[in-house]
C-alpha positions in Angstrom: -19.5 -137.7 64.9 -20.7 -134.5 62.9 -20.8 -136.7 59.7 -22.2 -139.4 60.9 -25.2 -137.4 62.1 -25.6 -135.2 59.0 -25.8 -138.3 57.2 -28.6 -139.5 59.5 -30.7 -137.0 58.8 -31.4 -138.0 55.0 -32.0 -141.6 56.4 -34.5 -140.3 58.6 -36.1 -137.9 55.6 -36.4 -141.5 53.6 -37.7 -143.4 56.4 -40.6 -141.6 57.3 -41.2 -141.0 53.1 -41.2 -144.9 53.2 -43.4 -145.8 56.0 -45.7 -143.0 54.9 -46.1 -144.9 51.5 -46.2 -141.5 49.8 -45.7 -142.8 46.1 -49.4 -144.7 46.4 -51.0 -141.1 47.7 -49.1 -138.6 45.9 -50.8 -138.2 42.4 -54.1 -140.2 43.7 -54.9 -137.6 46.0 -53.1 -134.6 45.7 -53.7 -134.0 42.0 -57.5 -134.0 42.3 -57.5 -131.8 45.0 -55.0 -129.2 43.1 -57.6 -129.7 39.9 -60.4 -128.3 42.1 -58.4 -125.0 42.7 -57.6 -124.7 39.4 -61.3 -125.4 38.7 -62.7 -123.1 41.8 -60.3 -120.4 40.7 -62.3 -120.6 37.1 -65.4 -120.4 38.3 -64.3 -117.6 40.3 -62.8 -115.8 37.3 -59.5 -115.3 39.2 -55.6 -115.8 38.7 -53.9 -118.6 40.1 -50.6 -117.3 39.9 -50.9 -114.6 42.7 -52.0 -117.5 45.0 -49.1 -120.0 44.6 -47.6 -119.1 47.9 -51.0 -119.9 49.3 -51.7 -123.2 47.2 -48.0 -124.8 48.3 -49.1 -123.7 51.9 -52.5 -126.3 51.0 -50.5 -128.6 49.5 -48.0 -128.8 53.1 -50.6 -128.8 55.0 -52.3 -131.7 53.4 -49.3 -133.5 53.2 -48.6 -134.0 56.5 -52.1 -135.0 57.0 -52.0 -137.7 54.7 -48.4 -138.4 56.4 -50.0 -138.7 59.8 -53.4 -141.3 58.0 -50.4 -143.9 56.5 -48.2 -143.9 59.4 -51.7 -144.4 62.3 -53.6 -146.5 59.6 -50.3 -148.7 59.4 -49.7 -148.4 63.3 -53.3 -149.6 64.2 -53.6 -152.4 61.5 -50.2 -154.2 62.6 -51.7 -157.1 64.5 -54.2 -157.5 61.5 -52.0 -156.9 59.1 -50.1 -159.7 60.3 -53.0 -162.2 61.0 -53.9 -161.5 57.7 -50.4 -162.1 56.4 -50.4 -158.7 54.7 -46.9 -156.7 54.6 -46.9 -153.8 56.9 -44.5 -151.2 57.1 -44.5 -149.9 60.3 -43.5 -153.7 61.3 -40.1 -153.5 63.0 -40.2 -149.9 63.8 -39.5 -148.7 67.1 -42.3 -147.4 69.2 -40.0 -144.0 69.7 -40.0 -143.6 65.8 -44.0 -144.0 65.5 -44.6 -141.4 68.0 -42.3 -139.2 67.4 -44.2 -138.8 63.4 -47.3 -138.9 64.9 -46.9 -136.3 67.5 -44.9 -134.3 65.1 -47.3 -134.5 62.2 -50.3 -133.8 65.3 -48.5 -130.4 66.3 -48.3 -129.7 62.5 -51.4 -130.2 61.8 -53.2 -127.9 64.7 -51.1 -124.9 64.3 -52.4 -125.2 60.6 -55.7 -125.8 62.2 -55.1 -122.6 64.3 -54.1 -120.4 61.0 -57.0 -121.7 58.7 -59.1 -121.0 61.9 -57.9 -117.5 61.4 -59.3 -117.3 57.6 -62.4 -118.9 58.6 -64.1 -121.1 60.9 -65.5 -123.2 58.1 -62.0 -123.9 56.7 -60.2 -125.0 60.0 -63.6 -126.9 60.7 -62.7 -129.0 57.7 -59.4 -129.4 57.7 -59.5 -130.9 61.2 -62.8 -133.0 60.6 -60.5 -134.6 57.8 -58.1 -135.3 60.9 -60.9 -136.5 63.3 -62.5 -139.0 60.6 -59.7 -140.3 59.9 -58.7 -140.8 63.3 -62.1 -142.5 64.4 -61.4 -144.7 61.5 -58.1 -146.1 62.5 -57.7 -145.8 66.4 -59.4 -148.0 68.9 -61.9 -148.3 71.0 -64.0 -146.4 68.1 -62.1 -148.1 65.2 -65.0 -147.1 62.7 -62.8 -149.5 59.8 -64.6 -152.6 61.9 -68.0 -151.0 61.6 -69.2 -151.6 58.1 -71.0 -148.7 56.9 -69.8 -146.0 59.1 -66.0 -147.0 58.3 -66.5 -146.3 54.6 -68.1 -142.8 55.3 -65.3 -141.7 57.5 -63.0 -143.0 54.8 -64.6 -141.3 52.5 -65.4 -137.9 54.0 -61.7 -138.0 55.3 -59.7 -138.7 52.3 -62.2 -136.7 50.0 -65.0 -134.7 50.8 -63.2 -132.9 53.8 -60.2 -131.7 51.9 -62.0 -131.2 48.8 -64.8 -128.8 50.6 -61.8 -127.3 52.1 -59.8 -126.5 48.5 -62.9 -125.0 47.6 -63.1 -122.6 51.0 -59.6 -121.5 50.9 -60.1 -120.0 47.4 -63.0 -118.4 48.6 -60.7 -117.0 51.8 -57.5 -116.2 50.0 -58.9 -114.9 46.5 -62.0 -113.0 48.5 -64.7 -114.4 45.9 -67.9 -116.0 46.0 -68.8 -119.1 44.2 -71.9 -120.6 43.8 -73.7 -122.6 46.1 -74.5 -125.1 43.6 -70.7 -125.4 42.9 -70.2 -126.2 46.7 -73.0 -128.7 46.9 -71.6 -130.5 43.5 -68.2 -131.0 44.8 -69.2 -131.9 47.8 -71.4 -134.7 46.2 -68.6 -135.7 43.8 -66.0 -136.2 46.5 -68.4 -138.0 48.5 -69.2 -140.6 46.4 -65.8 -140.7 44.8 -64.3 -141.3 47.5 -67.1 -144.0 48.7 -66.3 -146.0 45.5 -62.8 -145.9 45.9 -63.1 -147.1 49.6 -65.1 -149.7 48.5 -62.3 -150.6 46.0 -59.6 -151.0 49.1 -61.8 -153.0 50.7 -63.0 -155.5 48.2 -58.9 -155.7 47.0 -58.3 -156.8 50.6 -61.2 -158.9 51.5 -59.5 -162.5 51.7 -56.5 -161.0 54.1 -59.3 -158.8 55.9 -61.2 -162.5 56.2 -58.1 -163.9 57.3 -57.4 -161.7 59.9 -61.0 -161.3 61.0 -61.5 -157.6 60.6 -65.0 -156.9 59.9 -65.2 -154.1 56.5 -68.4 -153.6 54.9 -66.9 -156.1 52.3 -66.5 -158.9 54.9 -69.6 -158.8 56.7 -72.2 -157.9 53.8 -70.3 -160.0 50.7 -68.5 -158.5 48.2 -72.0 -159.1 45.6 -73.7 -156.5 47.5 -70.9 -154.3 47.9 -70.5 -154.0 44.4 -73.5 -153.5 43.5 -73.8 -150.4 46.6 -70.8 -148.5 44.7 -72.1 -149.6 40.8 -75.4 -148.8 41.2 -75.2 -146.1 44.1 -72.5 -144.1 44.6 -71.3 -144.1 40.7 -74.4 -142.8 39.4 -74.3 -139.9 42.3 -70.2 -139.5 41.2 -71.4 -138.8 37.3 -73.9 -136.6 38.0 -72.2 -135.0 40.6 -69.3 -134.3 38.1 -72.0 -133.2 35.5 -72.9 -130.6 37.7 -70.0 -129.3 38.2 -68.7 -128.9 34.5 -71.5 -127.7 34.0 -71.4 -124.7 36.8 -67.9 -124.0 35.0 -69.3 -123.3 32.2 -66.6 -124.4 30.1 -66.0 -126.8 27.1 -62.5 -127.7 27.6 -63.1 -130.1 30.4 -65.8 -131.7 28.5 -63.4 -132.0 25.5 -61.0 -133.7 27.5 -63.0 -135.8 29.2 -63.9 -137.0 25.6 -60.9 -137.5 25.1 -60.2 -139.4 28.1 -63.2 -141.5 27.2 -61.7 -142.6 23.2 -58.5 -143.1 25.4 -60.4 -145.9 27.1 -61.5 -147.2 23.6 -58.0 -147.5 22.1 -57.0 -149.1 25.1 -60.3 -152.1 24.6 -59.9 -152.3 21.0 -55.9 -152.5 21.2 -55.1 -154.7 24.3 -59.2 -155.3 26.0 -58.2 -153.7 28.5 -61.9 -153.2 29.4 -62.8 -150.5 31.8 -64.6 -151.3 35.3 -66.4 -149.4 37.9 -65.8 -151.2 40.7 -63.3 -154.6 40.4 -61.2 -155.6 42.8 -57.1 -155.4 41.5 -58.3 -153.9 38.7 -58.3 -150.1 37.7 -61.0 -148.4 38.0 -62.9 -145.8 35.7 -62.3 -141.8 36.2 -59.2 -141.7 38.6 -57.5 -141.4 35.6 -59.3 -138.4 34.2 -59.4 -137.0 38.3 -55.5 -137.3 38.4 -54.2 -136.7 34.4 -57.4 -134.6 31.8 -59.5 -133.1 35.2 -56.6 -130.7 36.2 -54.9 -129.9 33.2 -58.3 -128.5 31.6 -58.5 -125.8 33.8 -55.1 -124.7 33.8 -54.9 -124.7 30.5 -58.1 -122.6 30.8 -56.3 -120.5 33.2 -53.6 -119.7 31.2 -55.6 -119.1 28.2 -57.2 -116.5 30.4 -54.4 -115.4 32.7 -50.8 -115.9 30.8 -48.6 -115.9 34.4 -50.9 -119.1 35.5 -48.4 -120.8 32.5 -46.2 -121.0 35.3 -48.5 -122.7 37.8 -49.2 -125.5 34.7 -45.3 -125.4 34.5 -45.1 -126.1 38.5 -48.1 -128.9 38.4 -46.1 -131.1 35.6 -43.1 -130.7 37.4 -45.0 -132.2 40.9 -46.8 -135.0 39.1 -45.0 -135.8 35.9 -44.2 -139.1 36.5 -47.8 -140.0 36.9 -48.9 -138.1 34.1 -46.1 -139.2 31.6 -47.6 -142.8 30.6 -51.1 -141.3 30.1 -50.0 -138.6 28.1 -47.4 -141.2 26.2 -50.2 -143.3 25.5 -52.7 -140.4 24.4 -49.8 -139.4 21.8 -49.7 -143.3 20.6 -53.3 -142.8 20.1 -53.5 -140.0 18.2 -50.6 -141.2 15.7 -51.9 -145.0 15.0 -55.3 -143.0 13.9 -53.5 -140.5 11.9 -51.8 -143.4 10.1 -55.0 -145.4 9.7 -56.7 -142.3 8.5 -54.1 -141.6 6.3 -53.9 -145.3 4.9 -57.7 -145.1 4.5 -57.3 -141.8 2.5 -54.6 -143.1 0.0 -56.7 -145.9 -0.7 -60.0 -144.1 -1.6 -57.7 -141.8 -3.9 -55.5 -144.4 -5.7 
């Protein structure tokens, strides 16, 4: 009987990891959010190092946050889910399972609440107003998803500008430094609309089963035509600049290099395979997440360790967390940079023969 309940337990670990679909939020979210640290810990001309214990304490706390938005989101989107003839996780689950992940994660989640509370009022304040918009997006009667507008910017202020205001207050709180107000307000309007365009993404990729199913997004009561042209010609302009801002509060080059970088990366990929880069296309990937989840982190850390040698072991840490969404970038960045140095070099012989 022992055994067969110690071998349980892992069955239970991988269950919940399934249903909480943490391979298509790991590196989407989390890696961002850890690059704004790093970035905020720049700007604040401090070591990240001395802070790890705190930054894994972030990094728990917001994963059981995003544990608790997969398992309600999947929970309140079963009858649609199945109109719309769209797999669904949660779908033969018992009802003891769901509650007992949701309650857990709840509990979790407040006496986090409680101890960010402690630090500061501002922090708890956003780290449970990333719990309530997410919440008034999923969960009937409010069910903000079937409201158009209002759906997107609880998506949006959930998933991003919540837990990106609240990286940015915890370094303030734990490393007992100021940082601008512009760098606030610029991070704030990056997540904002980053997250706005990536919402819009979700729901243009699901349109036909959201159709099908009746559920009334933005997409499927305004038209997809207008929709893209709200996050092409609104909320990407407001992400650029936004990000603008902020490199430029940093006051560094290396993220600007990279970005560059990132940018030619984009190039090889059109001239190679025309893999042309969008803004806002359904099933397709989108500009920037790349450069949010691979170049936006790893320029400040490199930074950081330039300046502060022990945060070497924080870089260490962060390619040991995300390295298998990192690899194939990087992979691709060194295929790059060799297929140019053999056409340079090719180009060279020839002028000097």
């Amino acid at each position: 009987m022992m055994q067969l309940q110690e071998k349980s337990v892992p069955r239970q670990r991988q269950s919940v990891v399934a249903v909480a679909r943490a391979d298509e939020w790991w590196a989407y979210k989390f890696s961002p959010l850890l690059a704004t640290f790093y970035a905020s810990a720049c700007v604040a001309g401090v070591a990240i190092w001395p802070l790890l214990g705190h930054l894994l304490l972030l990094l728990l706390a917001l994963t059981i946050g995003a544990i608790y938005v997969s398992l309600l989101n999947d929970w309140t989107d079963r009858a649609d889910d199945l109109a719309g003839g769209k797999h669904n996780r949660l779908a033969g689950r018992s009802a003891l399972f769901i509650r007992l992940v949701l309650f857990g994660c709840i509990g979790i989640g407040v006496l986090f609440g409680w101890y960010f509370w402690q630090l500061s009022k501002l922090s708890s304040l956003l780290y449970l107003g990333a719990w309530l918009a997410y919440t008034l997006y999923s969960l009937p009667p409010v069910r903000l998803k079937t409201k158009g507008l209002a759906g997107v910017l609880a998506d949006a202020s959930g998933a991003h500008l919540f837990p990106q205001l609240l990286t940015v207050s915890l370094l303030h709180d734990w490393a007992a430094r100021p940082l601008p107000g512009l760098w606030w307000l610029a991070v704030g309007a990056w997540a904002l609309a980053c997250g706005f365009r990536n919402i819009l993404w979700h729901q243009l990729t699901d349109v036909v089963a959201d159709e099908q199913a009746g559920v009334a997004t933005l997409v499927t009561v305004r038209g997809a035509g207008i929709v893209k042209k709200l996050g092409e010609r609104g909320a990407f302009p407001i992400e650029i600049g936004a990000l603008g801002l902020m490199l430029w509060v940093s006051g560094q080059g290396l993220p600007l290099v990279l970005l560059a970088l990132y940018g030619a990366l984009e190039l090889f990929r059109f001239r190679l395979w025309n893999i042309r880069p969008v803004v806002l296309e359904p099933h397709r990937r989108i500009i920037l997440n790349e450069f949010y989840e691979v170049f936006y982190p790893l320029s400040f850390l490199l930074l950081q360790c330039w300046r502060f040698p022990t945060d070497g072991l924080v870089l260490g840490l962060h390619l040991l967390l995300f390295w298998r969404h990192l690899w194939p970038t990087l992979r691709e960045v060194g295929w790059a940079v060799l297929l140019m140095g053999r056409k340079t070099g090719k180009v060279l012989r020839q002028a000097v023969g």
